[in-house]
C-alpha positions as CSV (number, residue, x, y, z in Angstrom):
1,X,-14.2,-6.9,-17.2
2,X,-16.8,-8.9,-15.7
3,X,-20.7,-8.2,-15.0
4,X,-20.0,-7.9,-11.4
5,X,-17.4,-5.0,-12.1
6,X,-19.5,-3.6,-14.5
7,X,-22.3,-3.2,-12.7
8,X,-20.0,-1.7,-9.8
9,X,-18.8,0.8,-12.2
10,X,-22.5,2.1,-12.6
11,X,-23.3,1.4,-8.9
12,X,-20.2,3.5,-7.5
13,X,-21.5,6.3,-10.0
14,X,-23.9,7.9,-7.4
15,X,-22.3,9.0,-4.2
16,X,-24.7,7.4,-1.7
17,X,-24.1,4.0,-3.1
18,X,-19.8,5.2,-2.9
19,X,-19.7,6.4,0.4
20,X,-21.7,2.9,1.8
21,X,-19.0,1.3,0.1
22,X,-16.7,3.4,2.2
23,X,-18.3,3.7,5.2
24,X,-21.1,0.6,5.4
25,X,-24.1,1.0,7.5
26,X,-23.4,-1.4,10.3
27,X,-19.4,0.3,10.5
28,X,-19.9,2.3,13.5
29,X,-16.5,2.6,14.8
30,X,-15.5,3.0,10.5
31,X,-13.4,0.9,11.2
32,X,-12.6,0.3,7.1
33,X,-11.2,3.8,6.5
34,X,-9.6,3.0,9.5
35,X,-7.7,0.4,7.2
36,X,-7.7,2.2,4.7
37,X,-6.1,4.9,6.7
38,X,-3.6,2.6,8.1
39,X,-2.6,1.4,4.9
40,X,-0.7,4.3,4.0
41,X,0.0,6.3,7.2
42,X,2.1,4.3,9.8
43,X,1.2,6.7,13.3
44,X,4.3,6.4,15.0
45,X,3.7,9.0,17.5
46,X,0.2,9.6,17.4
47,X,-3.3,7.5,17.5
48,X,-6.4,7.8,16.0
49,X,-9.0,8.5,18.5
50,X,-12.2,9.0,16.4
51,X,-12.9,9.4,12.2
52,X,-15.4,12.5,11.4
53,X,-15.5,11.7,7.7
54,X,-13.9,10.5,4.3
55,X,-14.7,12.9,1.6
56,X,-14.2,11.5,-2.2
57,X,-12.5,14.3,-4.3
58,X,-12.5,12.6,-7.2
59,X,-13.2,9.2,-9.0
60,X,-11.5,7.5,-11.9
61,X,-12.5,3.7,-13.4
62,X,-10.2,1.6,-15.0
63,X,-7.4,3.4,-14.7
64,X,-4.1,1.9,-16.6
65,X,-1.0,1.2,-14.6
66,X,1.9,1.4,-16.8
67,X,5.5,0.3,-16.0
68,X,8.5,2.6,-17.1
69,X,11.4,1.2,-18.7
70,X,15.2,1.7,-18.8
71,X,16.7,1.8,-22.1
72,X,20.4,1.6,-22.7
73,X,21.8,2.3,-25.9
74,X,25.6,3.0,-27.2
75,X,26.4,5.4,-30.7
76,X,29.8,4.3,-31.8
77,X,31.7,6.6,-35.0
78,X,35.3,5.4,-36.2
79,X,35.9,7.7,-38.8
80,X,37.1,10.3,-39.0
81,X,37.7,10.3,-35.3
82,X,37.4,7.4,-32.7
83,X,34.2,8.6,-30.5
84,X,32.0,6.3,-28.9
85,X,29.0,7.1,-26.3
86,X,26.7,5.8,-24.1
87,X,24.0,6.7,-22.7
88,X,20.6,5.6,-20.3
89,X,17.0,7.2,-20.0
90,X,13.7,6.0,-19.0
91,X,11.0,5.3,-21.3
92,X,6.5,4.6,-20.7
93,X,6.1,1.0,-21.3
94,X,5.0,-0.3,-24.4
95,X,2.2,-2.3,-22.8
96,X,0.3,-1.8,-19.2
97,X,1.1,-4.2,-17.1
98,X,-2.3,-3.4,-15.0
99,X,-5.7,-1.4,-14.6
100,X,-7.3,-0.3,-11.2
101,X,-10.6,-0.2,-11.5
102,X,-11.7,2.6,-9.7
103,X,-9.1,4.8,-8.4
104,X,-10.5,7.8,-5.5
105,X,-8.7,10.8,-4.0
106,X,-10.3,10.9,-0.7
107,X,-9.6,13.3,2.1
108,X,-10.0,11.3,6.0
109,X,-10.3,13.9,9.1
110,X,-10.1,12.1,11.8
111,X,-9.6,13.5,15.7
112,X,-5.8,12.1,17.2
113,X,-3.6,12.0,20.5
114,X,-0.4,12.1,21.1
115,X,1.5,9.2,22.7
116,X,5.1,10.3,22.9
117,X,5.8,13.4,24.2
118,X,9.2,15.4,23.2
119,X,12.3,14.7,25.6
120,X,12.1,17.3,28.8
121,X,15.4,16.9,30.6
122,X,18.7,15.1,30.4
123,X,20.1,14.1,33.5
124,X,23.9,12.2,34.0
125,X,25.2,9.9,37.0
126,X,29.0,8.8,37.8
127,X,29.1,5.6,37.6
128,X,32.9,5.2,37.8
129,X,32.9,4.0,41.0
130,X,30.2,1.3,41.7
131,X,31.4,-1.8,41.8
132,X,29.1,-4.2,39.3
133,X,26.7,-5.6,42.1
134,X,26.0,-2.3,43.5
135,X,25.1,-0.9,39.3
136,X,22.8,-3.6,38.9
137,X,21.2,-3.2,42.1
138,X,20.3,0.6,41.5
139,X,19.8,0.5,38.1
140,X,17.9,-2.7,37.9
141,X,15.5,-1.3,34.5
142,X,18.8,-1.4,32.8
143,X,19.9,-5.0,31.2
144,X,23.8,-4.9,31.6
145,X,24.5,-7.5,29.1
146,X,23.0,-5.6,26.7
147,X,24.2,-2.6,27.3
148,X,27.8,-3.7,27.3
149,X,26.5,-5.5,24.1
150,X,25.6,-1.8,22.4
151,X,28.6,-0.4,23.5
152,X,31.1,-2.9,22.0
153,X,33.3,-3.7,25.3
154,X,33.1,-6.9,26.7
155,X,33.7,-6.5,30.7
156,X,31.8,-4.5,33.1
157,X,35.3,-2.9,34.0
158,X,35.8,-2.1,30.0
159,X,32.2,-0.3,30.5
160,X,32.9,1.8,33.3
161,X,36.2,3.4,31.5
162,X,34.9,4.2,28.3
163,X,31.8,5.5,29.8
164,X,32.0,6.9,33.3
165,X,28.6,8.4,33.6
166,X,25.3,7.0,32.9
167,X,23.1,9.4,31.3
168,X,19.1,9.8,31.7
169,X,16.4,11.0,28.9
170,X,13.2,12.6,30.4
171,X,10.3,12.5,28.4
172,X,7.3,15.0,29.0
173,X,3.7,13.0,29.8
174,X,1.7,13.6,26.2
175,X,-0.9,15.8,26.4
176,X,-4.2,14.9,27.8
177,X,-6.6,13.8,24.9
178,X,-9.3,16.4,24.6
179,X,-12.0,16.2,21.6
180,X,-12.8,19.2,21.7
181,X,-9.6,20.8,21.3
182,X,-8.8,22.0,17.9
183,X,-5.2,20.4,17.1
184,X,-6.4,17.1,17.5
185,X,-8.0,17.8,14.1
186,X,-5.6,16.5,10.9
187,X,-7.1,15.9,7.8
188,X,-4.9,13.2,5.5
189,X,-5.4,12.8,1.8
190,X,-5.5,9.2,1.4
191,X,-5.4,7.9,-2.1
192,X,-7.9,4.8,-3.0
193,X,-7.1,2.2,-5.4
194,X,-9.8,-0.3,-5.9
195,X,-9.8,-3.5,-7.9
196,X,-13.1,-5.9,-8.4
197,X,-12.8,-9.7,-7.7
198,X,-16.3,-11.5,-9.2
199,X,-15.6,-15.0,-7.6
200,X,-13.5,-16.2,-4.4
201,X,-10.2,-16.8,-5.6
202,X,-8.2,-15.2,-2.3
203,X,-4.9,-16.2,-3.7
204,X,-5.2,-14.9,-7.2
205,X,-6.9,-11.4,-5.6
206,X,-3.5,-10.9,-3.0
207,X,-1.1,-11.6,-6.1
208,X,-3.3,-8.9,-8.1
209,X,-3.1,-6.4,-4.9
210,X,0.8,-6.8,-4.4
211,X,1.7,-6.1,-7.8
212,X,-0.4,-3.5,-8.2
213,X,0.9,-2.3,-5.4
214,X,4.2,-2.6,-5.7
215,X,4.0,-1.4,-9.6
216,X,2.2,1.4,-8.0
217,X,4.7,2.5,-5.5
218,X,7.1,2.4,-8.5
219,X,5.7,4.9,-10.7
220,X,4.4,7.2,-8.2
221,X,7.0,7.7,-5.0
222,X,5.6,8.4,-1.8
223,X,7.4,11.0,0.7
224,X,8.8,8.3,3.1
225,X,7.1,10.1,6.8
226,X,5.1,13.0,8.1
227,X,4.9,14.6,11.2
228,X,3.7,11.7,13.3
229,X,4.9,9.1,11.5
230,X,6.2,7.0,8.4
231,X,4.2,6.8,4.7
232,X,3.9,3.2,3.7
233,X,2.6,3.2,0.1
234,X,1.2,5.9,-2.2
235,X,-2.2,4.5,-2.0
236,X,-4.4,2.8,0.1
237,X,-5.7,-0.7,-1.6
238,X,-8.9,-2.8,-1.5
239,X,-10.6,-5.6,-2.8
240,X,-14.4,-5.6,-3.4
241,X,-16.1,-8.8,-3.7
242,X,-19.8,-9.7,-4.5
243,X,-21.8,-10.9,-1.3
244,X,-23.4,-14.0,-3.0
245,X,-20.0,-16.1,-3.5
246,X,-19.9,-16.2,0.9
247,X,-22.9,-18.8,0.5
248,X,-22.3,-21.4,3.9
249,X,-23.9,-23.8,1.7
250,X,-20.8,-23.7,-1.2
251,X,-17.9,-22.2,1.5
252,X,-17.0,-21.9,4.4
253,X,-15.0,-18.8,4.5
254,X,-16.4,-15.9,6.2
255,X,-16.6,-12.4,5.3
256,X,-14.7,-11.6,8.6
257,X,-11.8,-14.2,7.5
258,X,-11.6,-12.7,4.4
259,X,-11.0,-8.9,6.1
260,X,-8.3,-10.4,8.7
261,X,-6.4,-12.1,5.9
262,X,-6.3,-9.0,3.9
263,X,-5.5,-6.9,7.1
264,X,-2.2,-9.2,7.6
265,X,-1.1,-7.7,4.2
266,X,-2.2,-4.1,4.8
267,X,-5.0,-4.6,2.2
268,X,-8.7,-3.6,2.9
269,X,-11.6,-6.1,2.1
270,X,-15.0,-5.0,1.3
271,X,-18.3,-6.7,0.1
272,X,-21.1,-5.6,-1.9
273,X,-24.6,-6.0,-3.8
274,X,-24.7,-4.5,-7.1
């Protein structure tokens, strides 16, 4: 551990100096739990209109990632009788692999619409008898090669026998987005896993972040959706790095690189002073 993460161990002790981390001053829109938010919930059907809060439930430091093992083993006896077994079971590691070095169970309310509505009516058309200039002319949102394509026949004639009618879905308009209105309100535990990069190394600090990550997802499933979407990854992950190593004199990588490069990834940068 280096003086830069120990001295963000004691920093992130007191909650003020945690929740700037979280939410920094000059983060209006929060946009980082935002990422961090995004991270692990993949809103499908729904989109976050405004954040109220993150609240911390608890806080961990240098917590050990440790990778299970498969063992195989096989008990053979000849006498007096011919018996032989095998048999499989999972094991903890010897050694960690990894440490996070501050882990958080946070709690992100947030206020959300709904952009697809559920299906409202099903409607059907013969289609039997329209010759194929007159079916492209009145259904001209419809790409015919592609259909035929989805429907495995390769002749507009082939189309029309196996499938005579030409069926509609109806989808309701989503409700009207209304703050005020109590169901927008869902509150999503989101958990944190931080690690602390001293210097600018960008490629060494994404290596870190994917294998913790994908160690991570290993050891500790995550349901694969929700109700408005899909879950990408039990835990949300960022990188912390010290302010000083952005000096324009020494690089010139910017703070705001840094953030879209890690956003590519589904990663969330931040920056700090200890």
């Amino acid at each position: 551990m280096s003086d830069f993460g120990d001295r963000l161990m004691i920093r992130y002790l007191t909650p003020a100096n945690l929740q700037l981390l979280l939410v920094p001053a000059a983060d209006a829109n929060r946009n980082r739990v935002r990422s961090l938010l995004s991270s692990v919930y993949d809103m499908r059907f729904l989109k976050v209109e405004a954040v109220d809060s993150i609240t911390v439930v608890s806080q961990s430091f240098q917590v050990p990632m440790i990778q299970p093992v498969d063992v195989r083993g096989a008990w053979e006896k000849v006498l007096p009788t011919s018996e032989r077994t095998t048999a499989m079971f999972t094991v903890p590691g010897i050694a960690q692999r990894d440490w996070i070095d501050m882990e958080l169970e946070t709690r992100i309310a947030v206020n959300v619409s709904i952009t697809s509505a559920a299906m409202d009516m099903v409607s059907s058309e013969d289609v039997s008898e329209l010759s194929q200039a007159a079916f492209v002319a009145k259904f001209a949102f419809v790409d015919l090669n592609d259909l035929m394509q989805s429907a495995g026949v390769s002749t507009f004639q082939q189309l029309q026998a196996d499938f005579p009618r030409l069926y509609h879905l109806h989808y309701a308009q989503p409700p009207q987005y209304d703050p005020n209105d109590p169901s927008v309100k869902r509150t999503y535990p989101v958990r944190v896993s931080v690690l602390f990069f001293p210097t600018l190394d960008l490629e060494g600090a994404l290596r870190q972040l994917n294998a913790g990550r994908d160690t991570f997802d290993e050891i500790r499933p995550h349901p694969e959706g929700f109700e408005g979407g899909d879950v990408l990854s039990s835990s949300a992950w960022m990188g912390v790095f010290p302010n000083a190593v952005f000096d324009p004199m020494v690089t010139t990588i910017t703070q705001a690189q840094v953030t879209s490069l890690f956003a590519a990834d589904q990663f969330t940068a931040a920056f700090d002073t200890p």
